[in-house]
N, C-alpha and C positions, 0 to 999 in steps of 0.2 A: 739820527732817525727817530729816536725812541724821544729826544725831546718835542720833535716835530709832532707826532705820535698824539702825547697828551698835551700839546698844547692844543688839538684839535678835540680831543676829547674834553678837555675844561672849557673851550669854546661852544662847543654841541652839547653844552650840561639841561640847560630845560629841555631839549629834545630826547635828552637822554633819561630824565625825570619821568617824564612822560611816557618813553616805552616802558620803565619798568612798572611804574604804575598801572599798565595795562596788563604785563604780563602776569605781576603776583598775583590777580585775582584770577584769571585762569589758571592758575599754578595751583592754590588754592580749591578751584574747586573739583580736580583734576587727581586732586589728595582724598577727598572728601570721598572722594567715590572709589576707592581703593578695598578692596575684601578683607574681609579676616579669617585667618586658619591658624588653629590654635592645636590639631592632630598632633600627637609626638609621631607617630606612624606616616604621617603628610609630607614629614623633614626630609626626605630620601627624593634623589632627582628623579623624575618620569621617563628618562633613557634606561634606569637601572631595572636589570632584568627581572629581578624580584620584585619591583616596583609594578612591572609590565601583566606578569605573573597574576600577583595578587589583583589589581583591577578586571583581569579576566576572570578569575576567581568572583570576585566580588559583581559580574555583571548577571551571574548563576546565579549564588547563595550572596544574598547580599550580609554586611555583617550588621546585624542592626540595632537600636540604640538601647542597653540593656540595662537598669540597675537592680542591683541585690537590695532586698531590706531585709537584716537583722535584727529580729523583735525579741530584747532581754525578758525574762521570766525564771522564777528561781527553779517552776517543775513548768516546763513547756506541756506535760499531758496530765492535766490536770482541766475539768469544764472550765474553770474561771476562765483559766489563759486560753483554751480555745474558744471559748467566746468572745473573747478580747480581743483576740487573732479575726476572728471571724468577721468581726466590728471594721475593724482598720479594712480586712479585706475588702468587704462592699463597698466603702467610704473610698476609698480608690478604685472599685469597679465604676462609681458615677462619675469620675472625672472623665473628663473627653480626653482624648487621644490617648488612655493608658488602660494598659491590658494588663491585671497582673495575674499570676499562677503560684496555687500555692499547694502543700500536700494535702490540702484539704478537699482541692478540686480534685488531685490524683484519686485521695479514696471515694469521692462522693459519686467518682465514675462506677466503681464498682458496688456500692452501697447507696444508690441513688435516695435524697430524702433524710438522711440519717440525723437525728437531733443531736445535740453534743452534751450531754449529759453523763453523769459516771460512769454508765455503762462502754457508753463507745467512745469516751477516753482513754478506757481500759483498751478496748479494743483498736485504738487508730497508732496508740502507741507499740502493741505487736506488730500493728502493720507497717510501721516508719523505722520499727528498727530490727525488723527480720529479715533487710538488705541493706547491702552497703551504697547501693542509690543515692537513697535520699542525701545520707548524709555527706557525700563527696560532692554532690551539687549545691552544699550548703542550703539547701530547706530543712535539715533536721539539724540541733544541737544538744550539749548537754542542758545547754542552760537558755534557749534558744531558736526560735521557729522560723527559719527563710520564705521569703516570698520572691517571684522573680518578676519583672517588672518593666512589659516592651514598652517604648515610647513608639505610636507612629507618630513618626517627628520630620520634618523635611528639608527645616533652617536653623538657624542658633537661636532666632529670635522664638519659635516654637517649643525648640528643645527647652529653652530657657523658661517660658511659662510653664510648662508640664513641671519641671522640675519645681518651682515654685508652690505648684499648686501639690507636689505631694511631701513638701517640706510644712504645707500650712494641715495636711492632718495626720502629719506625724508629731512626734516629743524626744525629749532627751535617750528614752528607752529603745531608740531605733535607730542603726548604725545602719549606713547610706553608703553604695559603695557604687563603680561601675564608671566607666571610661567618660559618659554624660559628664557627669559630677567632676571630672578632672579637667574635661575641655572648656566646660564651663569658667571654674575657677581660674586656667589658667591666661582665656580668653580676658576676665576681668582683671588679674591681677595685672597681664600686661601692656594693659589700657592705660589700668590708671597710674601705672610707673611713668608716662609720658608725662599724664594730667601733674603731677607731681617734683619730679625735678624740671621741669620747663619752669614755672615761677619761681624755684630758689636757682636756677642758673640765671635768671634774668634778675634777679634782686642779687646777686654777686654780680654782675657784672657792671648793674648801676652801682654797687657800693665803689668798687673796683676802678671803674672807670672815672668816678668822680672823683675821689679818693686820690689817684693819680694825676687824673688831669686837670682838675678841677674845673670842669665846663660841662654845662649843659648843653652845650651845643655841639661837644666832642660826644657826649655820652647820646646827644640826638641822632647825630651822623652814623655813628659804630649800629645804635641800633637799629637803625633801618635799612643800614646796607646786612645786616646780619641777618635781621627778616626777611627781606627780599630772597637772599643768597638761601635759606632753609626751606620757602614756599616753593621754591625753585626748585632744588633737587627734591623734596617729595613730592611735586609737582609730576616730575618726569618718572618715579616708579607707575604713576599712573600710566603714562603712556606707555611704559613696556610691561606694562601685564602685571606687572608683581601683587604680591598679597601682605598683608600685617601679620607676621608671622612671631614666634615667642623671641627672635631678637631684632623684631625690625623696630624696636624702640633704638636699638644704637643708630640708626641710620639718620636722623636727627639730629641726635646728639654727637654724633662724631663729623655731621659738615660743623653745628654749631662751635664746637670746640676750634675744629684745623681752622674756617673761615676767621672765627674772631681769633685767634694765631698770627693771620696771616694782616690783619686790620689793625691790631696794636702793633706789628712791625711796622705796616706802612706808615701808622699815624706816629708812633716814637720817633722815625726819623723827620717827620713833618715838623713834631714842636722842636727838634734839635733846632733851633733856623741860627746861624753867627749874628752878630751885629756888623750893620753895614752891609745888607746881601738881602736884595729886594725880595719881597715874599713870592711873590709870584714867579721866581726864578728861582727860588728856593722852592717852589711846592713839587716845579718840574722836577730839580734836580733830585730830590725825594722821591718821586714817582720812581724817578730812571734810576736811582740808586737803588733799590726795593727791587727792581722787575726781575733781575737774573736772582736771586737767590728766592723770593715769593715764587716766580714760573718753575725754578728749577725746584724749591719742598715740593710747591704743590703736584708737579708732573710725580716724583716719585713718590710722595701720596697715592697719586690715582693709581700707579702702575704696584703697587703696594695692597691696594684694596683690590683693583685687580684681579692680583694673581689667588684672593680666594676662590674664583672662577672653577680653579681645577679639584673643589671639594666635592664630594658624592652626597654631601648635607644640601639639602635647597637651599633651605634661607639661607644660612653663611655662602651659596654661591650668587645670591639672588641679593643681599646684602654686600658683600663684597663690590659688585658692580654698579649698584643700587649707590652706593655712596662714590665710589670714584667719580660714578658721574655728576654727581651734587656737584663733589672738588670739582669738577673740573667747570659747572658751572659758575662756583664761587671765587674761581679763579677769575672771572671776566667781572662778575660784580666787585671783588675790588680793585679791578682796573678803570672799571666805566662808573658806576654808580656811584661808589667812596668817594675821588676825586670829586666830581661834580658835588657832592651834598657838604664837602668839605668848601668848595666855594661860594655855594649858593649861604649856606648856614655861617658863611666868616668862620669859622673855627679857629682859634687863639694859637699861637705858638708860646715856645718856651721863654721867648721875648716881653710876650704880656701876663700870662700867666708859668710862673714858675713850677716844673714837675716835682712832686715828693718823691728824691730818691738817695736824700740826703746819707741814712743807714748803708744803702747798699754800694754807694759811693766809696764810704769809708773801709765798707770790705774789699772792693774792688781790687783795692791800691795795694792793697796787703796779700792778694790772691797771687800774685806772679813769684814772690818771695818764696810765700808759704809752698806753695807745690813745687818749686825748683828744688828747697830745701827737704821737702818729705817725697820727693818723688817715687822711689821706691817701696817705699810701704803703701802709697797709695796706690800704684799700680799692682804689685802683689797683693793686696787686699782684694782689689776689684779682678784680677782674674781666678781668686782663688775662691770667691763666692761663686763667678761664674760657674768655674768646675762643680760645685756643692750645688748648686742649682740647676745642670745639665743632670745628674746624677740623680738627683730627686725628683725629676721628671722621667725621664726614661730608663732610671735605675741599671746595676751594672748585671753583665753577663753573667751566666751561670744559677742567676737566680740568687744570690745571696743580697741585694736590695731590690726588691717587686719597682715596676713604673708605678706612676701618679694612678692612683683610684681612677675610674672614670664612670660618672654617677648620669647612666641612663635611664635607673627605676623612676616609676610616675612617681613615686614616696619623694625625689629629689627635688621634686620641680612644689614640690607642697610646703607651704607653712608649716612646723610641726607644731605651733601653739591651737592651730587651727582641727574642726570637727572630724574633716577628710581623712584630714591625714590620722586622727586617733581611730578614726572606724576603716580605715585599709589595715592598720596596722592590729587592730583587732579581727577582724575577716583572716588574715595571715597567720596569726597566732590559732584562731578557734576551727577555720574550714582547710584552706591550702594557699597553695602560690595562686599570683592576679596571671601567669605569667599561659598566656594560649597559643595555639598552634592551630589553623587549619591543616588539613591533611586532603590535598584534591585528587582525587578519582577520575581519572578519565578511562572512557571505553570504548573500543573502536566500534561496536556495533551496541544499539537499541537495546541492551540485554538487563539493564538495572535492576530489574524486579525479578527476572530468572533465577530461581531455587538454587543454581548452581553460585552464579554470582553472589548472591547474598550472604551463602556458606562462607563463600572465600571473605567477602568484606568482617563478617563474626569472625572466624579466624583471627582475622587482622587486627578487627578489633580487641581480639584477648591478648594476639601477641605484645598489641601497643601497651596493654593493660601490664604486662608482665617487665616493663622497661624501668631503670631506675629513675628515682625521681619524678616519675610520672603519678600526679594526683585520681584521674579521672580521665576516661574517654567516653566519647556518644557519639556515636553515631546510627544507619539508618537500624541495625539492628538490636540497638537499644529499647528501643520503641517495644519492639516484636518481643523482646526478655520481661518487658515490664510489663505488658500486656499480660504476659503469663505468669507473673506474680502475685496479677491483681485479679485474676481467675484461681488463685490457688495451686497452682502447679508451681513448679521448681524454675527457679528463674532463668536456668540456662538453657539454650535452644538445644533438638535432638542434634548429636555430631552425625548423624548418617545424615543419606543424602533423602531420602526417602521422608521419613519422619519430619526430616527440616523443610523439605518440598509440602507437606501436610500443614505445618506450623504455619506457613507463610502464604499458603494459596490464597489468603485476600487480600495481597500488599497493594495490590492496584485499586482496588475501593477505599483501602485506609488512603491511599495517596490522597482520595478525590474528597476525604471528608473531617485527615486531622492535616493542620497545616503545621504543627508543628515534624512531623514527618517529610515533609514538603522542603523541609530548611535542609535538609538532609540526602536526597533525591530529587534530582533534577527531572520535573513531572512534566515535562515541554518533549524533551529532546531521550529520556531516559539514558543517556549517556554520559552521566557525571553524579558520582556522589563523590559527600565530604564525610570527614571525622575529625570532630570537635576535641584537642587532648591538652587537659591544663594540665602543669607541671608547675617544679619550685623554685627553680632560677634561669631568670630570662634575659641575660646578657648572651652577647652574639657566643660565646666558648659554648656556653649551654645550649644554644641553639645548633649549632654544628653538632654538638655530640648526641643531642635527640637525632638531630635529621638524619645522622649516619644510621643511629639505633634503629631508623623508622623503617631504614632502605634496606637494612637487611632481616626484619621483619616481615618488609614486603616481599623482598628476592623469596626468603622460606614459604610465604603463603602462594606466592606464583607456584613456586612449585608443586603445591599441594595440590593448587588448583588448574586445572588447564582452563578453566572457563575463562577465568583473568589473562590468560596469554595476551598479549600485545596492548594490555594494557597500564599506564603510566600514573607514577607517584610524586605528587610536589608538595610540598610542605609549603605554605601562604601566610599568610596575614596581615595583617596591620600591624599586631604585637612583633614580628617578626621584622617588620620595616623597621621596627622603634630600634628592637635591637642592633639592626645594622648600623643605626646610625650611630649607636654607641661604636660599635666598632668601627667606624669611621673618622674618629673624632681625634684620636694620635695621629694619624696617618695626614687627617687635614690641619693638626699644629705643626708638623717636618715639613711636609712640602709645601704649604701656604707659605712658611714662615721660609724656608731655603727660597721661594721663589721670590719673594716678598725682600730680599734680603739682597738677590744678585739683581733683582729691578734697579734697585736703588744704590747699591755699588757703581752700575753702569751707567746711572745721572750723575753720582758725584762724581766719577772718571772723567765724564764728557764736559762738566761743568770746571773743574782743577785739574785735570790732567795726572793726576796721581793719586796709583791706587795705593802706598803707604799712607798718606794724610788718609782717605779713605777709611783701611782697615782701621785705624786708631778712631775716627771718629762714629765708628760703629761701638764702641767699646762702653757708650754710657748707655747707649740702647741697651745692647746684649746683657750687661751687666743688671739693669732694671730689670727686663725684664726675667732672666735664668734668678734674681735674688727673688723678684716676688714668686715665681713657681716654689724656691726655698723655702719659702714664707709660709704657702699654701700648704706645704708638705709636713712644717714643723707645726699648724695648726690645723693637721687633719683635715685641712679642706682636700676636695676632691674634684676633677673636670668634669664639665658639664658642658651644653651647649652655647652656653655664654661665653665663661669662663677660659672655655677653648681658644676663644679668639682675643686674649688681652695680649699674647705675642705678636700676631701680627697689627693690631690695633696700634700699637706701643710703638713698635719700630714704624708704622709707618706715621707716626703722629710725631714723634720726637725729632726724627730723621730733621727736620722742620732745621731746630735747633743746630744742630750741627752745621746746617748748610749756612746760615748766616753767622754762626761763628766763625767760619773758615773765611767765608766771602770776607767779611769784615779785617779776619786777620792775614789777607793776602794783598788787603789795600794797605797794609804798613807793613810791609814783609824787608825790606831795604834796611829799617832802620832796627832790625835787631829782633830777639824773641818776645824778651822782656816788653817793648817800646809796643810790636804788635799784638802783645797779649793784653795793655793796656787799651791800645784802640777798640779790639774787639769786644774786650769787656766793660770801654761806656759804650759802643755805637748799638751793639748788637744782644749785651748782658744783662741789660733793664728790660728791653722788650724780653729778652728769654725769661727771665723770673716772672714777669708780670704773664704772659700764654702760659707757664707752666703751670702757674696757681691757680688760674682762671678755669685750665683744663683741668686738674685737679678737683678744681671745686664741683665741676660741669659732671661726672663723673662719680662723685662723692655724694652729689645727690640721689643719684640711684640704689643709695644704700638706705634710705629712706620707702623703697619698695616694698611691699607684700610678698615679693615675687624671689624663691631663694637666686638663681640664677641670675637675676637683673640684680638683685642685690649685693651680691659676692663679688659679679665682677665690677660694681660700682667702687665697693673697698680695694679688692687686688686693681684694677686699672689705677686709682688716685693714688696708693703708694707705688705703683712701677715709675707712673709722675714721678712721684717725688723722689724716689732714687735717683732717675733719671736725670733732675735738676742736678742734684749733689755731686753724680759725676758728673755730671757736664762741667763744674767749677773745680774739680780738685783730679780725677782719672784722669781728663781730656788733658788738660797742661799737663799734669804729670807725663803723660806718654810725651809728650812734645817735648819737655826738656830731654827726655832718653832718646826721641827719633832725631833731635837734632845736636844734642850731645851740648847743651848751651852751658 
């Protein structure tokens, strides 16, 4: 049937040329039109209830697009440097779309007019630092004057000018910080990590291809069914919605890699042709030899990428399916397309042109020996790494070795040679943690500006104030303290209810005439305020332990206050989405990688019938990959949202391998271990060296990135490669001389 199959398909070849010629270019532009989201806060799926939460949140107070400038000065209150400050100020008051604020505007409210000469240097520096205000908001330093800095911004393309335009009137002396600036960064570095290793995969793979096969006409075929098969699947993220997210560069590069995989297997047994055995009979028989072990990788590929479906991270779920479905496009392009360009182009067999594989030939012959003879050390080798690299990932109970690091701060995803990353990391050192918390207020009646409610929210706010680790809180009665600062009174509101009812009787005109109270105060519906509370460490443990602290802060101030009865506390943000997805990200390498693992257990079952041969040939995965986490551990690397997924990338990439190792060694299985250890190591052992190196290399180029994340897993993925080769030639036989006792 399957000869019947492609001899109809090599007769339908220019029919077949021609759909695909029609389809890559709607593929193509189907790509072009695909979004990009670059939020570390965005990673978190839109079912998740925190997710839900915070967009409700955010449809109130929205969070909007913020950066800090810190301006070096050796005496920041001195006239020079506030004229200099003052300078820069106005010089970004004339850019359109940017609003900045600085303590110069705080005092100039209560000293309308004031010239900045020695006198009221004197005087603006008692005023900047007879509270602790200023300086927890970072506008005051020792050695240092903050400005804060809204964009109204509404696209990237926006954000993107604004930011440009206030990088052309600033200088070296001014440290630039704020979530803009990272999205920005991060949006270009993971552009141009695509722009980047797509031409040194494509110039290996011509090196590679010709190199081996020595044809142009081999190296024309591979690449155009290679193109087609890549246009293809990012083609179709367009039609299901997806967005260019900080790992959708693998989605590319892992159809590229499994597809051409799957095309040097087809094409290796094509140049095998015997003498005397008509080519056209041989191309079928090649076809039909290739299909079960090609359908059966590829099927447990797809169902492999798949099972990242069940991660709570978007992209890696949006990625995950995003590529199965490439595979499973690219599954039909080298069934339909390859064939056909292999006819139409003549492409040479091993009969006219000769393959270079003279080297691996001479190892081949000597691999049956050697592993019968070392069987044992090489299999204890290979499981005892594994243990050492189970271990260094999820470290042992009791606490006495910690899991894998896992690196959600924005500092991870930054170049450290780069400007960013030295002025966060100065912001961190000289103000506090980047690390924020919305705190949402809801209230069951209209009551927001009620002297009672407001009491209770102060309260709250002091109690937030009094929690460890906590830098800074603001919220609406912020405003109301500072107000009375900047009048000269004592900055804390009266604790009675009386006095505080007095303080506050114009909150409803300040609502209608400063907007930044408004950020604070929900002046629509009066039944929702927020509080704004930075702290110093922002991974999901620290997030729990605030949110606990917050909630029995609130339980005490309900108490105190009956105004607040029946009203509700939820901790929001974005910073707090980011967080979760750190804590997401073990939980999405065990079960992606368990599920990713009994996928494909039960193709190879269905495909040989035995799950012993199975378990063993899971052994050179397993072992790659548990030795690169080793790897990552003994050089201090740590997981990230790349990085997370070289387990299941690994296993379901390598899988490949194994499956035509067995195929091949189940067609000489009669004549002995030895006899089909040979078969399978010329039929099936060139092509696996030759997809390992390719993938390797495909892979290796993303180390070449700006991007740490695209970059590390560019390195850790092409060494799990290449473990992966090594056992596949020295662990795999070895278990097989122990599972068959030869």
């Amino acid at each position: 049937m399957l000869d019947r199959v492609f001899a109809r398909i090599v007769a339908l070849r220019i029919p077949i040329l021609v759909l695909f010629a029609l389809l890559a270019p709607a593929a193509g532009w189907l790509a072009a039109r695909i979004p990009t989201e670059s939020g570390l806060g965005r990673l978190i799926v839109p079912d998740d209830p925190d997710y839900v939460a915070t967009r409700a949140f955010q449809a109130i107070f929205p969070e909007g697009q913020i950066v800090l400038l810190l301006v070096d000065f050796e005496d920041p209150f001195t006239a020079g440097s506030l004229e200099q400050f003052d300078a820069l100020e106005q010089r970004l008051r004339g850019l359109p779309k940017i609003v900045p604020f600085s303590i110069l505007d705080a005092y100039r409210r209560a000293h309308p007019g004031v010239r900045l000469d020695a006198e009221a240097a004197a005087r603006l520096r008692r005023f900047a630092t007879g509270t602790t205000f200023f300086r927890k908001q970072g506008l005051v330093g020792d050695h240092f004057l903050g400005m804060v800095v809204t964009l109204d911004v509404r696209s990237s393309p926006e954000r993107d000018a604004a930011l440009a335009a206030i990088d052309e009137v600033t200088d070296g002396t001014v440290h630039k910080v704020g979530a803009p600036y990272i999205e920005a960064w991060i949006e270009h570095a993971s552009a141009t990590a695509t722009a980047r290793y797509v031409p040194f995969f494509g110039l290996f793979i011509v090196a590679i291809v010709l190199f081996l096969y020595r044809s142009w006409r081999a190296l024309l075929a591979i690449l155009v069914a290679l193109g087609v098969a890549v246009a293809l699947g990012i083609g179709a993220g367009g039609l299901f919605g997806y967005s260019f997210t900080l790992v959708s560069a693998l989605v590319p590069l892992t159809i590229m890699a499994t597809t051409l995989a799957s095309l040097v297997y087809v094409h290796s047994r094509y140049v095998d042709q015997p003498e005397g055995v008509d080519l056209r009979a041989h191309h079928l028989f090649a076809l039909c030899n290739k299909f079960v072990p090609v359908t059966a990788s590829t099927l447990a590929a797809v169902l492999g990428f798949a099972a990242l479906g069940v991660s709570q991270i978007r992209p890696v779920r949006e990625m995950g399916l995003w590529t199965a479905t490439g595979l499973a496009l690219s599954w039909v392009v080298v069934f339909t397309l390859f064939p056909a360009l292999q006819v139409v182009l003549r492409t040479p067999t091993g009969r006219a042109v000769v393959v270079r594989s003279a080297l691996y030939d001479r190892l081949a012959q000597q691999l049956p020996h050697f592993t019968r003879r070392s069987r044992w050390p090489l299999v204890l080798s290979a499981l005892g790494l594994s243990a050492a690299g189970l271990v260094a990932l999820f470290g042992l109970p009791g606490g006495r070795i910690a899991p894998m690091r896992v690196g959600v701060d924005a500092l991870d995803y930054i170049d450290p040679s780069l400007a960013i990353h030295r002025d966060m990391t100065f912001f961190r050192t000289h103000v506090s943690g980047l690390s924020v918390a919305r705190v949402w207020v809801r209230l069951p009646k209209a009551t927001a500006t009620d002297p009672e409610v407001l009491l209770g929210l102060d309260r709250f706010t002091s109690a937030i104030e009094g929690v460890p680790d906590v830098a800074s809180v603001v919220g609406p009665t912020t405003f109301l303290r500072l107000r009375r600062y900047l009048a000269g009174q004592p900055e804390a509101l009266p604790p009675d209810i009386e006095s505080f009812a007095s303080a506050t009787a114009d909150i409803e005109q300040l609502l209608l005439t400063e907007a930044e109270l408004r950020a604070f105060l929900d002046v629509n519906t009066l039944r929702h305020a927020q509080l704004t509370v930075i702290f110093n460490h922002g991974d999901e443990a620290a997030y729990r332990t605030l949110t606990t602290a917050l909630r029995a802060a609130w339980e005490r101030t309900v108490e105190q206050t009956p105004a607040l009865e029946g009203a509700q506390m939820a901790v929001v943000g974005e910073a707090l989405l980011q967080a979760k997805v750190g804590g997401s990200l073990v939980p999405t390498v065990a079960e992606s990688f368990v599920l990713t693992a009994t996928l494909i257990f039960v193709v190879f079952l269905f495909v040989f019938r035995s799950a012993s041969a199975r378990l063993m040939a899971m052994l050179p995965s397993v072992f790659a990959i548990l030795g690169t986490f080793l790897g990552m551990r003994l050089f201090g690397a740590s997981l990230n949202i790349a990085t997370i997924l070289t387990a299941t990338m690994v296993l379901a990439t390598t899988e490949n391998d194994q499956i035509h190792f067995f195929y091949h060694l189940h067609e000489a299985d009669g004549e002995g271990l030895e006899a089909a250890l040979r078969h399978a190591l010329r039929v099936s052992g060139r092509a696996i060296v030759f997809a390992t190196l390719i993938n390797a290399a495909g892979f290796l180029a993303l180390s070449m990135s700006s991007f740490p994340p695209l970059r590390q897993l560019g390195l850790v993925t092409a060494a799990a490669f290449g473990l992966a080769l090594v056992a596949d030639f020295t662990a795999l036989p070895a278990a097989l001389w122990l599972w068959r006792r030869g």
